[in-house]
C-alpha positions in Angstrom: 1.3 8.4 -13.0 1.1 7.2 -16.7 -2.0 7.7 -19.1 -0.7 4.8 -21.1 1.0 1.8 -19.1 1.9 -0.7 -21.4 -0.8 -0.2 -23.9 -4.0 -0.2 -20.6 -5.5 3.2 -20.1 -7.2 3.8 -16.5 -10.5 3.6 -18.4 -9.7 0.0 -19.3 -10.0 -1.4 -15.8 -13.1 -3.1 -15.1 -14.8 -3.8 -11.6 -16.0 -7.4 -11.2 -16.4 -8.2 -7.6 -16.3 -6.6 -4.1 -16.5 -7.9 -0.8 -17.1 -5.6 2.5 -18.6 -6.0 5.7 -20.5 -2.9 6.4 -23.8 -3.5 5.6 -24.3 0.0 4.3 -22.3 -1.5 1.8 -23.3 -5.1 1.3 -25.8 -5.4 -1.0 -25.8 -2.4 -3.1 -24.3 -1.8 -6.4 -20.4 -0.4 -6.0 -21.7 2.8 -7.9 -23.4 3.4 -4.8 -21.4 1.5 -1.7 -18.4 3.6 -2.8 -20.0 6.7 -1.2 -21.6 5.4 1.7 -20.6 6.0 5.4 -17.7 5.5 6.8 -16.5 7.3 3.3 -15.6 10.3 4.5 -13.2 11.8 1.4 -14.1 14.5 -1.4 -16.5 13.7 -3.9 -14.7 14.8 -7.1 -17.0 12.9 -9.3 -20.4 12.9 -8.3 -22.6 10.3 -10.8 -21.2 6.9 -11.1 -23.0 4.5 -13.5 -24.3 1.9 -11.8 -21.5 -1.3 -12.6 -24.0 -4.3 -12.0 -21.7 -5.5 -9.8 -23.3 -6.1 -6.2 -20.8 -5.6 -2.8 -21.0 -9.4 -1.4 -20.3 -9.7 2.4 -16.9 -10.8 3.1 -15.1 -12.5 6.2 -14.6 -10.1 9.4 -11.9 -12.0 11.3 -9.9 -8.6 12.7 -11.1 -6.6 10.2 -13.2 -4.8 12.6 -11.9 -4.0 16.2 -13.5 -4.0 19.0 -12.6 -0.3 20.2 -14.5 0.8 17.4 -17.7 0.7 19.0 -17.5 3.3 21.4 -17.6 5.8 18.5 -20.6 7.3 16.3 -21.7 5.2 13.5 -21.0 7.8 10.9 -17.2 7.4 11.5 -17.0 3.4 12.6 -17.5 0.4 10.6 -21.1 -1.2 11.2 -21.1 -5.2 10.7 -23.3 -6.7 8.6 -25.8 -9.2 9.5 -25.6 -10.9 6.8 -23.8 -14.3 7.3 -19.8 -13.8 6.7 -18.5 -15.7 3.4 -16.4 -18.8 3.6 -13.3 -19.1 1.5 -15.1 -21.4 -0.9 -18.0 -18.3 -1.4 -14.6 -15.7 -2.2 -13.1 -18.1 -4.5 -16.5 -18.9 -6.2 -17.1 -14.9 -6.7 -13.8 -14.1 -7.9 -14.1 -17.3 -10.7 -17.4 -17.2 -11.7 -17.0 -12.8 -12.5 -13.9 -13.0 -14.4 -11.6 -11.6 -12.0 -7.4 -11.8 -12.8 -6.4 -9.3 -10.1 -7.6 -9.0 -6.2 -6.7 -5.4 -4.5 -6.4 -5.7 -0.5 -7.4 -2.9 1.0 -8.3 -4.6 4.3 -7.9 -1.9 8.0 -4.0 -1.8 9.1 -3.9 -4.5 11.7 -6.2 -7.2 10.1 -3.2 -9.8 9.9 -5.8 -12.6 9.7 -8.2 -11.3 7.3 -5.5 -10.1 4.8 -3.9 -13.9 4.6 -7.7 -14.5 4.3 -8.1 -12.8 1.0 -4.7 -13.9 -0.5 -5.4 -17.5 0.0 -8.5 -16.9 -1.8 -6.3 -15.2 -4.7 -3.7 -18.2 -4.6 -7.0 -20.8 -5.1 -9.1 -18.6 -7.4 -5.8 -18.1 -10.0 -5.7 -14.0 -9.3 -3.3 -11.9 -9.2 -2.6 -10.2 -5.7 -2.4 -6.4 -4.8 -1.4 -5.9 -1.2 -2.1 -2.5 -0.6 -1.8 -3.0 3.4 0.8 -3.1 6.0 0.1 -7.0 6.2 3.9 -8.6 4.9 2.8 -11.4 2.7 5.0 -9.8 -0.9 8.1 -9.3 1.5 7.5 -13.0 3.3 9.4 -15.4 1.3 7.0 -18.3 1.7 3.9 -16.5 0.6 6.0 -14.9 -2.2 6.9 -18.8 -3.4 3.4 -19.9 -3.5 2.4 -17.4 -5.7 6.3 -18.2 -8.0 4.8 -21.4 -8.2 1.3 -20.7 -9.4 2.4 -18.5 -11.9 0.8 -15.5 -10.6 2.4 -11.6 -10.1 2.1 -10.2 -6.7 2.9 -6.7 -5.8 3.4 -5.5 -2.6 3.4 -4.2 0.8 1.6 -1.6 1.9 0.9 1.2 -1.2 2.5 4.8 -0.9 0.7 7.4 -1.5 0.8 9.5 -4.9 2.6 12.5 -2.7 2.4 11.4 0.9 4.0 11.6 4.0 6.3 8.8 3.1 7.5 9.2 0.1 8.4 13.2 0.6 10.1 11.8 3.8 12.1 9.3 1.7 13.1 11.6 -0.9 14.5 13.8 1.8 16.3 11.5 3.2 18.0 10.3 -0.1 18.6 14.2 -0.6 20.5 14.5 2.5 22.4 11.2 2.1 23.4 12.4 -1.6 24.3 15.5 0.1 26.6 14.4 2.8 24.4 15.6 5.6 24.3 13.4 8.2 21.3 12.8 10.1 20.9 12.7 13.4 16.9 12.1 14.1 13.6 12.6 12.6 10.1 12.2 13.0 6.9 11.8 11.1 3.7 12.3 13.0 0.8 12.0 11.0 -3.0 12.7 12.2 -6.2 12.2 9.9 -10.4 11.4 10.8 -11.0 8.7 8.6 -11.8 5.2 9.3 -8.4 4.4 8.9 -6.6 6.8 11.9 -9.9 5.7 13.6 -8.8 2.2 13.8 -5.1 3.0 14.2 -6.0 4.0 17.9 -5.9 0.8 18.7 -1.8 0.7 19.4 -2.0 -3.3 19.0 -3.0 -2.8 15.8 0.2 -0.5 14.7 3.3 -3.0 14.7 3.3 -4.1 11.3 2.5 -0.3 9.9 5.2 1.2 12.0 7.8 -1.2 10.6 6.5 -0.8 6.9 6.9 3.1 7.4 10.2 2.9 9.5 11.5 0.8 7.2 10.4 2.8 4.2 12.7 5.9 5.7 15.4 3.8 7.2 16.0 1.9 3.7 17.0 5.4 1.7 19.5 6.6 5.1 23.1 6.4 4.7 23.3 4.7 8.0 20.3 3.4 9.9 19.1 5.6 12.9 18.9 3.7 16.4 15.3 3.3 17.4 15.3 6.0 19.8 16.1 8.7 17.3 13.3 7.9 14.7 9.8 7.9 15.3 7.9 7.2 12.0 4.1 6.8 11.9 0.3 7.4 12.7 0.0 10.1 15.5 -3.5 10.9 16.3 -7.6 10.7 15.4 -9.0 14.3 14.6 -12.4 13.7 13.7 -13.5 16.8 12.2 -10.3 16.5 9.6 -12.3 13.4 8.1 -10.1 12.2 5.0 -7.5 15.5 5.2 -4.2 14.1 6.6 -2.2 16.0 7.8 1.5 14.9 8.5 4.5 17.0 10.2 8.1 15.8 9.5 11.2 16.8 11.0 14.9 15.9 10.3 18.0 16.9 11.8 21.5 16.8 11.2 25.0 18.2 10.5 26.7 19.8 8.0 30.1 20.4 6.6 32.2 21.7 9.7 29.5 19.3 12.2 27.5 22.2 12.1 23.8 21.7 13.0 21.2 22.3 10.7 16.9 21.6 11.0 14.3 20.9 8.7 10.3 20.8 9.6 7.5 20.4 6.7 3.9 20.4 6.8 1.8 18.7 4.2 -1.9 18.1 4.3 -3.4 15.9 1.8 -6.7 14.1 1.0 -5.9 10.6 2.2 -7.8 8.2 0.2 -7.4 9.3 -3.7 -3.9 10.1 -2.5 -3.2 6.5 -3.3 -5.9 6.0 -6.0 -3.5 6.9 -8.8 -0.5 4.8 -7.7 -3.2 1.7 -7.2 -4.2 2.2 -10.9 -0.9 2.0 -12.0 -0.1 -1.2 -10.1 -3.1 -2.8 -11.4 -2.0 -2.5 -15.0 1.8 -3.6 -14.2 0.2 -6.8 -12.5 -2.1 -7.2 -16.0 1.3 -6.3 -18.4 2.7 -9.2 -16.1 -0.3 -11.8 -16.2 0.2 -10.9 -20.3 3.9 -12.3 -20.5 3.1 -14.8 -17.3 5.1 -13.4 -14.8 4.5 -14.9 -11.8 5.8 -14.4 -8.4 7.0 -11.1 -7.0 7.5 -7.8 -8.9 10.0 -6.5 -7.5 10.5 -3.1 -9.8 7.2 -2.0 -9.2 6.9 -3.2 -5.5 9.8 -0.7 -4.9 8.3 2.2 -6.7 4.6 1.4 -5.2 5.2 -0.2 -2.2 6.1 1.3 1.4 7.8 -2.3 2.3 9.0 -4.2 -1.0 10.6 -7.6 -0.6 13.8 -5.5 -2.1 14.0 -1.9 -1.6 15.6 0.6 -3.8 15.9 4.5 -3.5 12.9 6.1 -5.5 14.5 7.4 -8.5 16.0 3.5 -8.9 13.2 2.1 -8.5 11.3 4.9 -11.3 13.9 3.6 -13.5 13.6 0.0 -13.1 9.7 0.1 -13.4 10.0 2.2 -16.3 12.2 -0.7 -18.1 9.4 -3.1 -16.8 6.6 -1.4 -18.5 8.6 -0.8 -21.6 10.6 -3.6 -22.0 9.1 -6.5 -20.1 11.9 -6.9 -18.1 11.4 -7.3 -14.3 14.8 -7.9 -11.7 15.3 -11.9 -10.9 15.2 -12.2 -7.4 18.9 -13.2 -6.7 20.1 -10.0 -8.8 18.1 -8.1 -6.6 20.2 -6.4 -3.5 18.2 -5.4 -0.5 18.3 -2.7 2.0 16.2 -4.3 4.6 17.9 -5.5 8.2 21.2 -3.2 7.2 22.2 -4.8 4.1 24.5 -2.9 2.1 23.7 -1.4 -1.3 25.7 -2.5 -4.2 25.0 -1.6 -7.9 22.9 -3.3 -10.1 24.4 -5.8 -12.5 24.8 -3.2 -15.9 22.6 -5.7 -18.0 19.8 -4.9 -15.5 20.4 -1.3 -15.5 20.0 -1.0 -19.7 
């Protein structure tokens, strides 16, 4: 979303380390991991140089489940043999490349192996992406620890460039400035990647359903009772691979209570879908390690993130970021107003807002 953020271009970032478990993966240069099996998305650029920069094998914990097995291999994970890294191995990788800024991008579900990688962050001095539906930005005492070590965090759970939920959010801040009430809604998503793969497993869904509930109920003018929003992953469809496809409905009333409907179909390439908006958190996290900022950014964890300690409608939270990247200035956390749990919206103290 910007060419230039802060003075860092795309082409500035550098890869230094990577850990997976597959051990089509582990191994190999990331020039060549990136496009092996489970990948499943379009190849829109076809010769990567080789980085130097081997895939070391990380720690399964639930990163894997166990449901995946009864699928081919061409769509499932497939575990290394290699022996799993200890913490000490993670922090020892991420010190001795260089590394300021660790990206999670661990399957929904994998509580354990999420707080895994953070700790690793915490201990190795990195700054933390959490690009999962794993709450460790929105959990006060994980957001402390990194306060105190001086280190930005951004986080939970990335939106997508133009997904499902942000083109759900936006319509629901359209109807609220509108005056239409609504009544109920749905987003049912389906997808083949690894990703809606491993979201069969219902267990697995609790923390993504609240991070994308929560995402739509945040923007509402008043909250819908469970029964009357249903909000996440619908369905594996193999042969879609990395096409997701998501169908959205909302209904409410009108001026004179009179009943109105809208349904919307968009497909979309799952993974690079959130590429962009990665890239751009990456260089807010560096403009923050820069002017040692540590500790939650909230401005762009509302514009990036599907569950932000603080949420804030998206054309807020485009503003506020904006003023971050420009300015250096990021929200303290008690000026900060929340619409999680029902909290009411009030504005912004006008010093924040200039």
């Amino acid at each position: 979303m910007h060419q230039d953020l802060g003075g860092y271009h795309p082409s500035d970032i550098e890869v230094v380390a990577a850990f997976d478990i597959d051990k089509r993966k582990v191994g190999r240069d990331i020039s060549d991991a990136i496009f092996a099996l489970p990948n499943c998305t379009t190849v829109f650029c076809s010769e990567v140089p080789a980085m130097g920069v081997e895939v070391k094998m990380g720690r399964i914990l639930d990163g894997c489940s166990e449901h995946l097995a009864d699928y081919p291999e061409e769509c499932r994970f497939l575990p290394s043999d290699a022996e799993e890294a200890t913490k000490e191995d993670v922090i020892r990788a991420l010190q001795t490349s260089g590394a300021e800024i660790l990206l999670n991008y661990m399957p929904v579900g994998s509580e354990q192996a999420a707080r895994f990688y953070a700790e690793c962050a915490l201990e190795a001095d990195c700054a933390f992406i959490n690009n999962m539906p794993v709450f460790i930005a929105s959990d006060p005492a994980w957001a402390r620890r990194f306060e105190v070590k001086g280190l930005p965090i951004i986080g939970d759970d990335i939106k997508s460039q133009l997904g499902a939920t942000i083109v759900h959010r936006i319509l629901a801040d359209l109807f609220r400035k509108r005056g239409v009430k609504v009544e109920r809604t749905y987003q049912l998503n389906t997808g083949g990647n690894t990703d809606f793969l491993n979201m069969l497993n219902r267990t697995r869904l609790k923390s993504k359903k609240t991070s994308k509930t929560e995402a739509v109920q945040s923007v509402l003018a008043e909250r819908l009772e469970v029964e009357n929003i249903h909000v996440g992953p619908s369905d594996y469809v193999a042969w879609q691979k990395d096409n997701k496809v998501c169908f959205l409905r909302m209904e409410g009333r009108l001026f004179g209570d009179v009943p109105m409907n809208l349904e919307l179909r968009l497909s979309v390439e799952d993974s690079p879908n959130s590429a962009g908006v990665v890239i751009d958190a990456i260089r807010c996290c560096k403009l923050a390690l820069d002017r040692r900022i540590g500790g939650v950014l909230y401005s762009p964890s509302a514009y990036f993130m599907k569950h932000p300690p603080r949420q804030f409608p998206d054309d807020e939270a485009y503003h506020l970021t904006e003023l971050f990247i420009s300015a250096g200035r990021e929200i303290p956390s008690s000026e900060t107003v929340g619409l999680q749990g029902g909290d009411e919206r009030r504005p912004l103290p006008e010093t924040i807002i200039k």
